[in-house]
N, C-alpha and C positions, 0 to 999 in steps of 0.2 A: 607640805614642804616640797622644794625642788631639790632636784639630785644633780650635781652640776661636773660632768669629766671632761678632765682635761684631755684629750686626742693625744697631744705628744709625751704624755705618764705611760699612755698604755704600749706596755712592752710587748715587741713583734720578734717570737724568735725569727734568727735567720731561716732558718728551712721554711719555716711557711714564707718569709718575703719572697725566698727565691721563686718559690712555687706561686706564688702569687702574681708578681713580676710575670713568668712563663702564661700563666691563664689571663694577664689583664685584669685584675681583680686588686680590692682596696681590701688588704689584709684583715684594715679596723673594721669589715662586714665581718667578719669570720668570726673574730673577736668577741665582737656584738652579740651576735645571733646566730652563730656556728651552733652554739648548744654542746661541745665537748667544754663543759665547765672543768677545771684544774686549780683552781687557787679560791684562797677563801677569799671572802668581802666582807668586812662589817665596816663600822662606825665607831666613834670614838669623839667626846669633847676634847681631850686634847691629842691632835695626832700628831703633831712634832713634837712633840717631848715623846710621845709614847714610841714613833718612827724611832730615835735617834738611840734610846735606848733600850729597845728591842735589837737593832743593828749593830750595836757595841758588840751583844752578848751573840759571837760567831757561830753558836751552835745552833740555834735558831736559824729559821728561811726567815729570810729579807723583807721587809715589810718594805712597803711602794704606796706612796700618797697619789691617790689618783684623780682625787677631787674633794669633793665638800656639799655640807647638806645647807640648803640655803633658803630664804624664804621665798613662794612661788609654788608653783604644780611641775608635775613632770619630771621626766629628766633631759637633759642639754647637754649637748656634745659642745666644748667652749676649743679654739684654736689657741696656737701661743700668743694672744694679744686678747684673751679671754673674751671670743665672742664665738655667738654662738654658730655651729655647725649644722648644717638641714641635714636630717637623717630620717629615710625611710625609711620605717619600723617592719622589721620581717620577723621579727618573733614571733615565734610559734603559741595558737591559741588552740588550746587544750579540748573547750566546750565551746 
């Protein structure tokens, strides 16, 4: 399967744009491949219904649709007009 996000889902707090802005730097690296992971990621067949009503119930953190698992290899960075984004991979490799 392909794993396909959408660039303008992924939320940038302000203080890193700021600081970002300052160094020159595309925040969505940081995001990427920063490696300070902070929010879960899973999967879901249905994620709007599962979104909308997870977000009702206010006591809960905020569910965020970020993309979609599609058919294909990889994963795709898609822009607002869903295509795709060239990204060079700097993930870190372990072995």
């Amino acid at each position: 399967v392909a794993v396909e996000i959408r660039r303008d889902a992924l939320q940038v707090d302000p203080a890193l744009a700021r600081l970002a802005r300052k160094l020159d730097v595309d925040p969505i690296d940081w995001i990427l491949f920063g490696g300070e992971d902070y929010e879960l990621l899973f999967t879901t067949r249905k994620p709007l219904e599962l979104e909308r009503g997870w977000n009702a119930n206010r006591k809960l953190s905020p569910l965020t649709l970020i993309g979609r698992i599609a058919a294909g290899r990889g994963v795709k960075l898609l822009d607002s007009h869903s295509r795709g984004i060239a990204v060079k991979n700097k993930s870190w490799r372990h072995f």
